[in-house]
N, CA and C atoms of all chains as a GROMACS GRO file, in nm:
protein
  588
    1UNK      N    1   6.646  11.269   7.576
    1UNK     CA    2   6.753  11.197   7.644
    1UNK      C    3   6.688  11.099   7.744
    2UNK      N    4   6.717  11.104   7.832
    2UNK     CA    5   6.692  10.958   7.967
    2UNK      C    6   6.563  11.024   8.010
    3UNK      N    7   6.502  10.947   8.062
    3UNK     CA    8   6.352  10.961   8.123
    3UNK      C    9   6.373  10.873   8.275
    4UNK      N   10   6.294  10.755   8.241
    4UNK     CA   11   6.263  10.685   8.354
    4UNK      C   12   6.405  10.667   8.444
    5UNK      N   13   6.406  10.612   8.598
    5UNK     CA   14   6.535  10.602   8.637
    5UNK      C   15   6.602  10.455   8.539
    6UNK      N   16   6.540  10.368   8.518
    6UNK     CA   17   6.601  10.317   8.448
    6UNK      C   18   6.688  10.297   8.331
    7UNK      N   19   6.577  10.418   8.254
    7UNK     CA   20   6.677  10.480   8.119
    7UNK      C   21   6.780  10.541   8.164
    8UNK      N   22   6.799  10.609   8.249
    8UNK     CA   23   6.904  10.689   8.313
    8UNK      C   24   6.963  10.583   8.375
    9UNK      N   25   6.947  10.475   8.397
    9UNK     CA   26   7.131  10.407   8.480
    9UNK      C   27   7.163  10.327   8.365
   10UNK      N   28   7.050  10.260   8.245
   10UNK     CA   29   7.114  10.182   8.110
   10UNK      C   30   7.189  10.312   8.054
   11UNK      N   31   7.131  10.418   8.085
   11UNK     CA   32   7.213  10.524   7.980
   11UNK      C   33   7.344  10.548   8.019
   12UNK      N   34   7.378  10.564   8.138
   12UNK     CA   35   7.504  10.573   8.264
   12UNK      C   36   7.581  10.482   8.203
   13UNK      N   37   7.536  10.346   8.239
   13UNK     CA   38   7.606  10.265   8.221
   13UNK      C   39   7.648  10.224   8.067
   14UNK      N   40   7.600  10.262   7.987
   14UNK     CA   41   7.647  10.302   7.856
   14UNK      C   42   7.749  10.362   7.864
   15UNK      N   43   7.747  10.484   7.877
   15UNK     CA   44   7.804  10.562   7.843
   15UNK      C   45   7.965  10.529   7.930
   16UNK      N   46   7.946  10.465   8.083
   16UNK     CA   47   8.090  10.481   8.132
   16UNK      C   48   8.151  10.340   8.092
   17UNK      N   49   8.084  10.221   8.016
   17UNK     CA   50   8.104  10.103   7.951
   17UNK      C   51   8.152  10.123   7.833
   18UNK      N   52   8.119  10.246   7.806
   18UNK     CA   53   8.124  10.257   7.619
   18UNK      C   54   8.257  10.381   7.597
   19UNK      N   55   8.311  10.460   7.727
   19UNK     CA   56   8.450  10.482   7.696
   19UNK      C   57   8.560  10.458   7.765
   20UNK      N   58   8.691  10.507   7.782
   20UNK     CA   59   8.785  10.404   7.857
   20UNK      C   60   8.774  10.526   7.992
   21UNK      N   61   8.734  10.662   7.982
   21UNK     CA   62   8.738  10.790   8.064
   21UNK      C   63   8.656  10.837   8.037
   22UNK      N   64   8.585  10.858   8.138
   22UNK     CA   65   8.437  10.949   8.123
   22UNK      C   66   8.390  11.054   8.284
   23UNK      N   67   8.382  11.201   8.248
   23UNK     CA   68   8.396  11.298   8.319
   23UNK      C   69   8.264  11.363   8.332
   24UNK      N   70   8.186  11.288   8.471
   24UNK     CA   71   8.063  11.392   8.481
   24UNK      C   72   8.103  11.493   8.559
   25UNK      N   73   8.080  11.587   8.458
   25UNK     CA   74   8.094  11.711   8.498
   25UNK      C   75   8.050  11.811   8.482
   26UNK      N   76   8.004  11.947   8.554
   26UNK     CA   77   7.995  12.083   8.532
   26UNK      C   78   7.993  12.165   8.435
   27UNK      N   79   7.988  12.146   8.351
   27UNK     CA   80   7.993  12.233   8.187
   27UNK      C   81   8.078  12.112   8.121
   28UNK      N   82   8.158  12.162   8.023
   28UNK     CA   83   8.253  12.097   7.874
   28UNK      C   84   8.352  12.083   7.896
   29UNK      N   85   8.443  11.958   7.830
   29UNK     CA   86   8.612  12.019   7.828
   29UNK      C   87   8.639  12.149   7.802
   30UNK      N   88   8.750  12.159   7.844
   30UNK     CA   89   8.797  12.314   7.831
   30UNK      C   90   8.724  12.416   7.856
   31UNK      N   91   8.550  12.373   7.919
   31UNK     CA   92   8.454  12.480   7.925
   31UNK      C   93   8.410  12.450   8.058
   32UNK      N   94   8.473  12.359   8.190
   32UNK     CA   95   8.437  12.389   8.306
   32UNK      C   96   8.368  12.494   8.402
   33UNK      N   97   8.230  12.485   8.470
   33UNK     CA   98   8.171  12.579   8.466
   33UNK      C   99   8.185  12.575   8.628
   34UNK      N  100   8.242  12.453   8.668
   34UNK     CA  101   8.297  12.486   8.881
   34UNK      C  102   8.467  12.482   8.857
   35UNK      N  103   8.535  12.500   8.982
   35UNK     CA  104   8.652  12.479   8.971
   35UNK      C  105   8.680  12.371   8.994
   36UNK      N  106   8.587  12.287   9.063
   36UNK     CA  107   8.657  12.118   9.126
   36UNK      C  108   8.668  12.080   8.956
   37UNK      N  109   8.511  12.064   8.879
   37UNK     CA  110   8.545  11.998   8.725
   37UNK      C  111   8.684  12.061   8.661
   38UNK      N  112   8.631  12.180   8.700
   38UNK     CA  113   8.781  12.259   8.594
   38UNK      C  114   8.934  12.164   8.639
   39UNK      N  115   8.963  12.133   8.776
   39UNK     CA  116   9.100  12.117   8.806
   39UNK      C  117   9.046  11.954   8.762
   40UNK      N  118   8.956  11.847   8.717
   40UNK     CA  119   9.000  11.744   8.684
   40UNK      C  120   8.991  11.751   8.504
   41UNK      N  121   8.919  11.849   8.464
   41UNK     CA  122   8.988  11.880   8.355
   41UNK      C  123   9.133  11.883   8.302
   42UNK      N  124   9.170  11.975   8.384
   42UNK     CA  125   9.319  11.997   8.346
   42UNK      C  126   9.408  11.885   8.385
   43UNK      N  127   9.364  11.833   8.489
   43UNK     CA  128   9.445  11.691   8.470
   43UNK      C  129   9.463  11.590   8.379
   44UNK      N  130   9.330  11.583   8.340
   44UNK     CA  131   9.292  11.450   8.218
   44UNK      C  132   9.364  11.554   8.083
   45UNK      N  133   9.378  11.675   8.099
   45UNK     CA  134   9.402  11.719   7.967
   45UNK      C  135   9.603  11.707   7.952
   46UNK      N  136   9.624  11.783   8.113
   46UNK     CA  137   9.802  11.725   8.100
   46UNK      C  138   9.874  11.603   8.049
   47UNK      N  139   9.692  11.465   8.118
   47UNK     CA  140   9.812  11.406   8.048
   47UNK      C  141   9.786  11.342   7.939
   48UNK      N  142   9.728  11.381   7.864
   48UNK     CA  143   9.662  11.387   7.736
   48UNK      C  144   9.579  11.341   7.721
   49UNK      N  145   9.470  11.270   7.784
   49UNK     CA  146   9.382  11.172   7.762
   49UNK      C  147   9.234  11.226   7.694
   50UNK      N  148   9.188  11.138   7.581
   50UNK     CA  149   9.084  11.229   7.502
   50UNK      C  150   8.991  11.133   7.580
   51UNK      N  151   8.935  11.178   7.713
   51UNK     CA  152   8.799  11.146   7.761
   51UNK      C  153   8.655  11.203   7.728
   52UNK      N  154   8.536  11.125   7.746
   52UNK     CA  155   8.442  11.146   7.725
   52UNK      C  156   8.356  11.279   7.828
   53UNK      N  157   8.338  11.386   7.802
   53UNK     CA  158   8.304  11.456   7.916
   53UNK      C  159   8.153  11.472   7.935
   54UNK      N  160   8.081  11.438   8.012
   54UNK     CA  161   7.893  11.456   8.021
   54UNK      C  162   7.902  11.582   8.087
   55UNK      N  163   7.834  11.672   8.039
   55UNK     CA  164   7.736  11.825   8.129
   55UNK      C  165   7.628  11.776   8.216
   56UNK      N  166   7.646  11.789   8.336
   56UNK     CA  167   7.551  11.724   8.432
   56UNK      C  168   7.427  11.838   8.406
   57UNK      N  169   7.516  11.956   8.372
   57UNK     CA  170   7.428  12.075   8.369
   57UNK      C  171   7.306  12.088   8.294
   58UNK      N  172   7.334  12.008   8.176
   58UNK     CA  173   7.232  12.013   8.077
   58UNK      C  174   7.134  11.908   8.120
   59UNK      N  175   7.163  11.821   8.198
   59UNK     CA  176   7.033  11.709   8.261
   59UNK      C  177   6.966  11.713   8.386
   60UNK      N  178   6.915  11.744   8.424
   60UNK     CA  179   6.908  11.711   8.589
   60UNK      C  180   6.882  11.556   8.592
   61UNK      N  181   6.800  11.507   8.491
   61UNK     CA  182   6.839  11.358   8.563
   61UNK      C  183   6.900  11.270   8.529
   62UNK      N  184   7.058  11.343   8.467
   62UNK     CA  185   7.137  11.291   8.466
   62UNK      C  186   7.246  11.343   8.605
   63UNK      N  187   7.203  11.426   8.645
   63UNK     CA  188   7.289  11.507   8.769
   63UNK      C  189   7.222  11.433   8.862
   64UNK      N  190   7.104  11.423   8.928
   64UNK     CA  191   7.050  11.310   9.030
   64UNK      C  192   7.153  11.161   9.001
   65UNK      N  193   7.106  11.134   8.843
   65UNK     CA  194   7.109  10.994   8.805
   65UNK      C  195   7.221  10.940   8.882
   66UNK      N  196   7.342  10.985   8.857
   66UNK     CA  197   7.501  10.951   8.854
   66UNK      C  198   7.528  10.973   9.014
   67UNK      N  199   7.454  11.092   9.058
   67UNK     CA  200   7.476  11.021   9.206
   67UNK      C  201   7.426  10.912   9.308
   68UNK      N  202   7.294  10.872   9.242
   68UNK     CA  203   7.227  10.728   9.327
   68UNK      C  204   7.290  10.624   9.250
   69UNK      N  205   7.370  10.637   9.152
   69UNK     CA  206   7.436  10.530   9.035
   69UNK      C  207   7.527  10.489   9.139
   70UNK      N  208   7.621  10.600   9.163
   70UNK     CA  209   7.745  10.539   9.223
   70UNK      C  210   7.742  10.570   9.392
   71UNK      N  211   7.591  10.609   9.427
   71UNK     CA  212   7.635  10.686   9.558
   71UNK      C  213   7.734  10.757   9.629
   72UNK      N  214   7.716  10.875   9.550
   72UNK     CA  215   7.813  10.962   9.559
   72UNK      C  216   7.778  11.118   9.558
   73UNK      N  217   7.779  11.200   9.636
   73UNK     CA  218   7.658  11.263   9.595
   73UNK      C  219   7.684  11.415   9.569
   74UNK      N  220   7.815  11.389   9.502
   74UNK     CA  221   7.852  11.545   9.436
   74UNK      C  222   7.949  11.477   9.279
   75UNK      N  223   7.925  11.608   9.256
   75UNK     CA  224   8.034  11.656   9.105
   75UNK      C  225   8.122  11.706   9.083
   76UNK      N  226   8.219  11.714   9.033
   76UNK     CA  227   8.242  11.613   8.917
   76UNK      C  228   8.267  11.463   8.951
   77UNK      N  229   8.270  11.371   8.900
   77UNK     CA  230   8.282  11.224   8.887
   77UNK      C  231   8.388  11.134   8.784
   78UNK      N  232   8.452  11.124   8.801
   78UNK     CA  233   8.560  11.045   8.750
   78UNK      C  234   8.572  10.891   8.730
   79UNK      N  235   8.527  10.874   8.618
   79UNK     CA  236   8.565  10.690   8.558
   79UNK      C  237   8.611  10.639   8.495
   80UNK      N  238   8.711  10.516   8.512
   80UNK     CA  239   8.798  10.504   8.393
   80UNK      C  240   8.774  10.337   8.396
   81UNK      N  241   8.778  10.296   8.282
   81UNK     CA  242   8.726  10.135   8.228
   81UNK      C  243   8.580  10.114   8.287
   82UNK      N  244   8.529  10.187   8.333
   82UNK     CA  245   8.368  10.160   8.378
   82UNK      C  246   8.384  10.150   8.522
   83UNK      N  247   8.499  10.158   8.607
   83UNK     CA  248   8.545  10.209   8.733
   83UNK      C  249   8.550  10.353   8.814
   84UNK      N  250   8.427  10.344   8.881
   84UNK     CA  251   8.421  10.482   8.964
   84UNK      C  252   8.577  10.516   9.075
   85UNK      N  253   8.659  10.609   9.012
   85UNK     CA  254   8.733  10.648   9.083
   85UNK      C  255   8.749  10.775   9.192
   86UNK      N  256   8.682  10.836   9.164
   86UNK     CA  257   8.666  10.980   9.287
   86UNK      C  258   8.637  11.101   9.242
   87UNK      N  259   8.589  11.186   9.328
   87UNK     CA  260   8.549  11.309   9.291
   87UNK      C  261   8.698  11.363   9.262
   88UNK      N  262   8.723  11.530   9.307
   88UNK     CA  263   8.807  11.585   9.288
   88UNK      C  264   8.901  11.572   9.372
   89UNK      N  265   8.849  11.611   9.535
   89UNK     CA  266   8.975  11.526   9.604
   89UNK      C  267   9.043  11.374   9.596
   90UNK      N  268   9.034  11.281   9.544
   90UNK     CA  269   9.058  11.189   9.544
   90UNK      C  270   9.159  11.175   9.408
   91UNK      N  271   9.088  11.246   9.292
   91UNK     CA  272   9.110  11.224   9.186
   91UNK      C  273   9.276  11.318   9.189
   92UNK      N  274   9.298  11.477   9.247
   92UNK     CA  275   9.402  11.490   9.278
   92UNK      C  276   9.497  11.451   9.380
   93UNK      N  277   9.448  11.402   9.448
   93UNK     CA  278   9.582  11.318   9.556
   93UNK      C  279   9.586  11.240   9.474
   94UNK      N  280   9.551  11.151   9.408
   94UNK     CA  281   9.614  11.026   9.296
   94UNK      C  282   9.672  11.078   9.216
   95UNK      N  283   9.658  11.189   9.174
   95UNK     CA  284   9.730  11.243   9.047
   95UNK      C  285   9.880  11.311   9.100
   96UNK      N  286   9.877  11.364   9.264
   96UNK     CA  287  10.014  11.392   9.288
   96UNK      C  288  10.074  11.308   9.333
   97UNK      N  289   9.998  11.201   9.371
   97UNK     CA  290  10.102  11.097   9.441
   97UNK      C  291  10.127  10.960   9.296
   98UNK      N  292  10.124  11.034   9.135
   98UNK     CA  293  10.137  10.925   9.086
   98UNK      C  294  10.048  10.802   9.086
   99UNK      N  295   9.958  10.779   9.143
   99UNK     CA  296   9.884  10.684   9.168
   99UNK      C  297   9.800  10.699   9.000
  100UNK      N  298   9.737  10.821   8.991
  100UNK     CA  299   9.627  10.817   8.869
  100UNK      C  300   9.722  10.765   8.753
  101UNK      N  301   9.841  10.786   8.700
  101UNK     CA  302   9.908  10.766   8.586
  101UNK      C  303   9.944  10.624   8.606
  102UNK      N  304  10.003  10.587   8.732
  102UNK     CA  305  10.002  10.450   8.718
  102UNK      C  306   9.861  10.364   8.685
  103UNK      N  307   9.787  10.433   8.713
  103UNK     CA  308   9.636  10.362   8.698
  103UNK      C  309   9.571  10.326   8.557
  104UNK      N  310   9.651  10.462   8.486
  104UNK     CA  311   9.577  10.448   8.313
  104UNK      C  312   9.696  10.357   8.280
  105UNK      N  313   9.803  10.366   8.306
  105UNK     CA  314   9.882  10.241   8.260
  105UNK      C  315   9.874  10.154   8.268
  106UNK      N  316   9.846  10.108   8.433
  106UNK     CA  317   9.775   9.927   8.439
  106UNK      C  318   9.631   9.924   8.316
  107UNK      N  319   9.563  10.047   8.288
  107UNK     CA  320   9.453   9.983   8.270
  107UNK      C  321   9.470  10.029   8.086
  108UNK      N  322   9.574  10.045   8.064
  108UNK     CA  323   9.583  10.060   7.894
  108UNK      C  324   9.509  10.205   7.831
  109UNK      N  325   9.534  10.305   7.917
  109UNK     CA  326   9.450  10.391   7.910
  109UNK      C  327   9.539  10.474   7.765
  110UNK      N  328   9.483  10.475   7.648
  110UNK     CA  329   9.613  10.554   7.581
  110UNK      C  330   9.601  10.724   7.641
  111UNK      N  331   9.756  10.771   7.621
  111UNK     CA  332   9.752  10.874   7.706
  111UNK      C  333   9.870  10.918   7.648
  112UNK      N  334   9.899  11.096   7.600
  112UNK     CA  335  10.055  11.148   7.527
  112UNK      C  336  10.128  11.179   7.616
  113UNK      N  337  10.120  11.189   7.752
  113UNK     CA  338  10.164  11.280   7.862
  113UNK      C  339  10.194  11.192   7.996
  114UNK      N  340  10.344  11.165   8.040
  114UNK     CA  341  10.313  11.128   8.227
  114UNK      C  342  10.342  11.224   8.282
  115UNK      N  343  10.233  11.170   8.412
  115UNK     CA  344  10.242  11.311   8.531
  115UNK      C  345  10.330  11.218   8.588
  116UNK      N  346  10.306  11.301   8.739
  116UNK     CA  347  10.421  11.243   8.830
  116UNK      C  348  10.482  11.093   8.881
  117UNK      N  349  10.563  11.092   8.861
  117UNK     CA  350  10.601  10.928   8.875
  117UNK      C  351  10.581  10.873   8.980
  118UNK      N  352  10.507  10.730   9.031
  118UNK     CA  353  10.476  10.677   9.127
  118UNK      C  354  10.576  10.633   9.178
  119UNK      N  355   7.441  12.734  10.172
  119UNK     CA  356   7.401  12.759  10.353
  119UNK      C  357   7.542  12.690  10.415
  120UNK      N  358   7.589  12.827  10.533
  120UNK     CA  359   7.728  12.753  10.587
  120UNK      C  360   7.672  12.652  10.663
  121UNK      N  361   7.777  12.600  10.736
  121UNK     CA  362   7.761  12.486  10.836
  121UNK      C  363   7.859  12.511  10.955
  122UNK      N  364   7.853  12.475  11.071
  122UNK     CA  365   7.931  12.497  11.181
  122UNK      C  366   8.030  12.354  11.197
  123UNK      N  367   8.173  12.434  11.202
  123UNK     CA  368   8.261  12.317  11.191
  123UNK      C  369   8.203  12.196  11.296
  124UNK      N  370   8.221  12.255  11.446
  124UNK     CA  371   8.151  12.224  11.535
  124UNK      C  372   8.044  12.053  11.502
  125UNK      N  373   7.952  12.132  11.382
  125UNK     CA  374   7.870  12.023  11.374
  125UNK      C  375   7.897  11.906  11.306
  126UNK      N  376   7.978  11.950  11.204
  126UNK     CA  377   8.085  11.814  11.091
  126UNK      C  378   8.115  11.746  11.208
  127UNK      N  379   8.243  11.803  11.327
  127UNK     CA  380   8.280  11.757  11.386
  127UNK      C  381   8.209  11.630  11.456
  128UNK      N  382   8.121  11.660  11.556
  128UNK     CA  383   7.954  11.593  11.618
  128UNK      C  384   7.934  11.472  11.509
  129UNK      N  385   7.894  11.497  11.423
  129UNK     CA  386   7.798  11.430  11.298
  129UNK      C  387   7.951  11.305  11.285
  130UNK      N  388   8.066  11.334  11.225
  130UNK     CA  389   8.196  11.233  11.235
  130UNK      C  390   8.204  11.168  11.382
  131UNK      N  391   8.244  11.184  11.479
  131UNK     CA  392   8.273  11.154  11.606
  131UNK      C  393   8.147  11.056  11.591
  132UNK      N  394   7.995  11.092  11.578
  132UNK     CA  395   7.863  10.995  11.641
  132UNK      C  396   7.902  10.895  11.561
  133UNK      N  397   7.924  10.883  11.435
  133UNK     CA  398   7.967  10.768  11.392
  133UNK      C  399   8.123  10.687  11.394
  134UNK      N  400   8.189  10.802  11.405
  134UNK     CA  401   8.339  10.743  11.483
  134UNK      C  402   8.396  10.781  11.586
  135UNK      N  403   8.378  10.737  11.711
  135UNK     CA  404   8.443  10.818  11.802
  135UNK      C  405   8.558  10.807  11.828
  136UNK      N  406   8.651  10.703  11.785
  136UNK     CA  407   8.797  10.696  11.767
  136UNK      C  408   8.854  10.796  11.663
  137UNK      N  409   8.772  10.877  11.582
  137UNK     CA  410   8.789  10.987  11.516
  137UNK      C  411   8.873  11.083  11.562
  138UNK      N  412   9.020  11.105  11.499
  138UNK     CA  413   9.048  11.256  11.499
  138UNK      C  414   9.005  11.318  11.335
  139UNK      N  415   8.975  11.420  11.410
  139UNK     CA  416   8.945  11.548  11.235
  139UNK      C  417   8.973  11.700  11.266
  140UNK      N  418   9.071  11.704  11.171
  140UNK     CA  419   9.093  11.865  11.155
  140UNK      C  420   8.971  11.934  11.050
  141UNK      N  421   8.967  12.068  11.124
  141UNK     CA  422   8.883  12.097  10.981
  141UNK      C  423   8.946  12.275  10.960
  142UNK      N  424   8.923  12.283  10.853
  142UNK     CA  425   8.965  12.416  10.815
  142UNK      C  426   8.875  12.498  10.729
  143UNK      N  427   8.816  12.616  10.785
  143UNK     CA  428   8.678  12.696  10.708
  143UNK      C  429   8.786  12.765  10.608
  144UNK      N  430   8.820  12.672  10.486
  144UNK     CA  431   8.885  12.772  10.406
  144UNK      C  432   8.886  12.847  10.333
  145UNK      N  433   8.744  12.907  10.266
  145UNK     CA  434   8.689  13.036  10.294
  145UNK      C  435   8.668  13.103  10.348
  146UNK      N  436   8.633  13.105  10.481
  146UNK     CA  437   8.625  13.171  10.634
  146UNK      C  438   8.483  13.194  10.601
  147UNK      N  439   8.376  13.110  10.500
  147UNK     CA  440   8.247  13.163  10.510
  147UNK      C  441   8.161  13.019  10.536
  148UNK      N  442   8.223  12.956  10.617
  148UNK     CA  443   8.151  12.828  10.704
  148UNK      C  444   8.122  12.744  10.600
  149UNK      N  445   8.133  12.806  10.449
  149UNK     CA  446   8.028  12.662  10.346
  149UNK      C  447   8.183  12.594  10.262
  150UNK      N  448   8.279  12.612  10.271
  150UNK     CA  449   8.383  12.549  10.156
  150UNK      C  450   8.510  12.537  10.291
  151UNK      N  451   8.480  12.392  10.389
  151UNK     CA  452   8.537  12.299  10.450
  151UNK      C  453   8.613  12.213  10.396
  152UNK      N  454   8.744  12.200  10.467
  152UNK     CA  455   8.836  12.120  10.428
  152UNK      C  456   8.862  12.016  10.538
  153UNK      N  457   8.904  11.894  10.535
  153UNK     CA  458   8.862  11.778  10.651
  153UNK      C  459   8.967  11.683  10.629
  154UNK      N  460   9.068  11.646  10.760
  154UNK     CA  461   9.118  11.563  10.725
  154UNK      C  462   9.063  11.414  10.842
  155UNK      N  463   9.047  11.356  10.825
  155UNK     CA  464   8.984  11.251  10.908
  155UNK      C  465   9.037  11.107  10.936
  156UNK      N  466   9.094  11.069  11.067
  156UNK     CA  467   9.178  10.962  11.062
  156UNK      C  468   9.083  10.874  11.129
  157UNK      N  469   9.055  10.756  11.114
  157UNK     CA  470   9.017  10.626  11.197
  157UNK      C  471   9.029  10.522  11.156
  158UNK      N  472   9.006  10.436  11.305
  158UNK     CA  473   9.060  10.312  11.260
  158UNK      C  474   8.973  10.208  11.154
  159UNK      N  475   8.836  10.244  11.154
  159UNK     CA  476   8.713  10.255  11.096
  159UNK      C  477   8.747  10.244  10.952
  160UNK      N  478   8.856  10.314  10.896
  160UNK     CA  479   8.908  10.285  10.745
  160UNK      C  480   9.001  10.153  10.714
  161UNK      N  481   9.031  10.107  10.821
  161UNK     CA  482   9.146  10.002  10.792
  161UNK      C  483   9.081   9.926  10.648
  162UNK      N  484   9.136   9.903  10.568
  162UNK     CA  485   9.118   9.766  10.467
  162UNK      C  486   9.014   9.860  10.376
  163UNK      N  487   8.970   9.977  10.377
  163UNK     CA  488   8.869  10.000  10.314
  163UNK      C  489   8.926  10.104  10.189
  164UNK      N  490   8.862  10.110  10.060
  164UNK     CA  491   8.957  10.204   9.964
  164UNK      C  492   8.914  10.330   9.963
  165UNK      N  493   8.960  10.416   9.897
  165UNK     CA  494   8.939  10.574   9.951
  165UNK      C  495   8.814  10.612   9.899
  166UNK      N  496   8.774  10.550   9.791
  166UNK     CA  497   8.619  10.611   9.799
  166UNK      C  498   8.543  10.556   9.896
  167UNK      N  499   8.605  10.441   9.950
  167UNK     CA  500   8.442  10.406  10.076
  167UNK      C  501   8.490  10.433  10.162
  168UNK      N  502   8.655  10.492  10.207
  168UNK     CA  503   8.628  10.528  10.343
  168UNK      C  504   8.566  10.706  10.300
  169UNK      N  505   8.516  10.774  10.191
  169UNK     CA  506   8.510  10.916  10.187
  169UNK      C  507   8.304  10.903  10.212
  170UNK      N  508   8.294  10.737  10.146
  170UNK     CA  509   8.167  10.732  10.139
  170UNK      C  510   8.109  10.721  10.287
  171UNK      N  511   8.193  10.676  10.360
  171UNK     CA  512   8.165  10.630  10.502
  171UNK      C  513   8.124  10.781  10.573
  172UNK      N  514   8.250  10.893  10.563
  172UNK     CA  515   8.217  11.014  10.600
  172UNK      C  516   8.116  11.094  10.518
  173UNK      N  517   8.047  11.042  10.423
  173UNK     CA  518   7.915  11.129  10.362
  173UNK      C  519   7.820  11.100  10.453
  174UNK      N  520   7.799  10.938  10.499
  174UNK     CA  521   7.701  10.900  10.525
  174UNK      C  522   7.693  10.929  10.657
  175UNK      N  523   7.809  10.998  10.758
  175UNK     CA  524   7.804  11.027  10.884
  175UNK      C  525   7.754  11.144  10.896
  176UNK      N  526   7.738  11.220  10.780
  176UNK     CA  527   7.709  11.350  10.763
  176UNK      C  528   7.572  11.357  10.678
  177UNK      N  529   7.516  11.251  10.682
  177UNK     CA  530   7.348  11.245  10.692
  177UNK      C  531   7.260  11.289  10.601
  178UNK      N  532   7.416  11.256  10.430
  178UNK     CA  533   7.351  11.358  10.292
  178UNK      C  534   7.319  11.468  10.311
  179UNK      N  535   7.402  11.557  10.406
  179UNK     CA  536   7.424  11.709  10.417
  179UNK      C  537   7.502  11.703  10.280
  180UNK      N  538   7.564  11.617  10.244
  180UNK     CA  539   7.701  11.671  10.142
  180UNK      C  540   7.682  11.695   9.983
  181UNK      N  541   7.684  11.800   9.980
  181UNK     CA  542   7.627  11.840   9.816
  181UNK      C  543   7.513  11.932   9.863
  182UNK      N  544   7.443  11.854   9.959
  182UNK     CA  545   7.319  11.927  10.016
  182UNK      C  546   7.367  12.100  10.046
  183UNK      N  547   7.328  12.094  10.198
  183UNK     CA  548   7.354  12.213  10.268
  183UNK      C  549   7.540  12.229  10.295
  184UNK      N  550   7.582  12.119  10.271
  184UNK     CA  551   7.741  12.101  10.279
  184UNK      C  552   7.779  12.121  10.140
  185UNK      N  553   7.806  12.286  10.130
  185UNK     CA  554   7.840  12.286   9.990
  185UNK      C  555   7.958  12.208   9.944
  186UNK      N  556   8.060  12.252  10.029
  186UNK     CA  557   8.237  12.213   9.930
  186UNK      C  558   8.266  12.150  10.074
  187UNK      N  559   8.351  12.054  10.022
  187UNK     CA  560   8.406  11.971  10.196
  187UNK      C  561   8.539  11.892  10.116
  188UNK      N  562   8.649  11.951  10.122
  188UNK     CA  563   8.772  11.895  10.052
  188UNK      C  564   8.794  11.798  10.140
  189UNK      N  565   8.819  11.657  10.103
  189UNK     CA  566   8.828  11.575  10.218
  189UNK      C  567   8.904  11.486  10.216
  190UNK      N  568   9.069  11.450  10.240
  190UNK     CA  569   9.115  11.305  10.312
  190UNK      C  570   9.122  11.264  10.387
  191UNK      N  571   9.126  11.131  10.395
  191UNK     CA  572   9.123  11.021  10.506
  191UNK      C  573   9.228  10.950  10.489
  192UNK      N  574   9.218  10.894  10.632
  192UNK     CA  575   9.369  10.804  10.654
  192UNK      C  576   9.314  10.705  10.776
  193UNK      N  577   9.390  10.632  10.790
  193UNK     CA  578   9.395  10.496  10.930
  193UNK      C  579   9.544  10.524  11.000
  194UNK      N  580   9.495  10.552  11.159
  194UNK     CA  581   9.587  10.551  11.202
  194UNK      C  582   9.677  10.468  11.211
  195UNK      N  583   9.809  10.533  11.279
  195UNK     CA  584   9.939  10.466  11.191
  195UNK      C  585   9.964  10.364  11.376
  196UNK      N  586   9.970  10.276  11.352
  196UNK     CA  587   9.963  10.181  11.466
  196UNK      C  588  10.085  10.198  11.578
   0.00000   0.00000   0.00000
């Protein structure tokens, strides 16, 4: 996988360029191995969205990488169109205040499910 | 490794002293802090940089020795 820091931020940036939702996180979908990943799991999963999920677990320098990427310096990590949106607190206050669903909608996010209405 | 609210507190204030912050040990085992943090210091700024603003007051303790720190911010209301 990634080596140099460089391979590791072309690889980053691949990867959060190359889907519309992408979840660094703590173990797998449905296989969250903290509770912060687990509860943005279950969000992206309510409202249906088939995001890309990375195991920080399985890299360490992909677990360094993603935090000098976005300076940010915990997990899980949340991005949608290649836009760093927030860890877990952030990512659920948007999601109860409606903010996150309006967000995949401005941004064409396909999705089977709305959460709460903004 | 816990942390003393006390010191979040210190570490926020040196960099904002128009700072109010609640904090809540909501584990009661000093390491999984909850923070709500108002200043004027956020005006115009979006919620990841005003959350980035409070990492950096806290001196990359966070993730570090600051295990869990549930955290919103706000600008006071004028």
């Amino acid at each position: 996988m990634a080596t140099t820091q460089q391979d590791i931020n072309a690889w980053i940036k691949n990867t959060i360029d190359g889907n519309d939702v992408v979840l660094f996180m703590k173990g797998r979908k449905n296989m969250a191995q903290c509770g912060f990943s687990q509860r943005i799991d279950a969000v992206l999963q309510h409202l249906g969205i088939n995001y890309k999920d990375v195991n920080v677990l399985e890299d360490a320098s992909i677990r360094d990488g993603i935090k000098a990427y976005t300076n940010w310096p915990t997990i899980p990590q949340l991005y949608v169109k290649g836009e760093f949106i927030g860890g877990c607190d952030i990512v659920m206050e948007m999601f109860q205040s409606g903010e996150l669903h309006k967000l995949i909608h401005e941004k064409g996010v396909p999705h089977t499910n709305h959460g709460t209405h903004a | 490794m816990p942390m003393e609210g006390s010191e979040i507190e210190r570490l926020i204030k040196a960099k904002f002293p128009d700072a109010t912050i609640q904090l809540v040990d909501t584990a009661g085992d000093k390491d999984h802090w909850q923070a709500h943090v108002v200043t004027a210091a956020f005006k115009g700024k979006s919620r990841v940089a005003q959350h980035q603003m409070v990492y950096e007051a806290l001196g990359g303790r966070m993730g570090g020795v600051l295990h869990a720190l549930a955290l919103t911010t706000a600008v006071p209301s004028d």
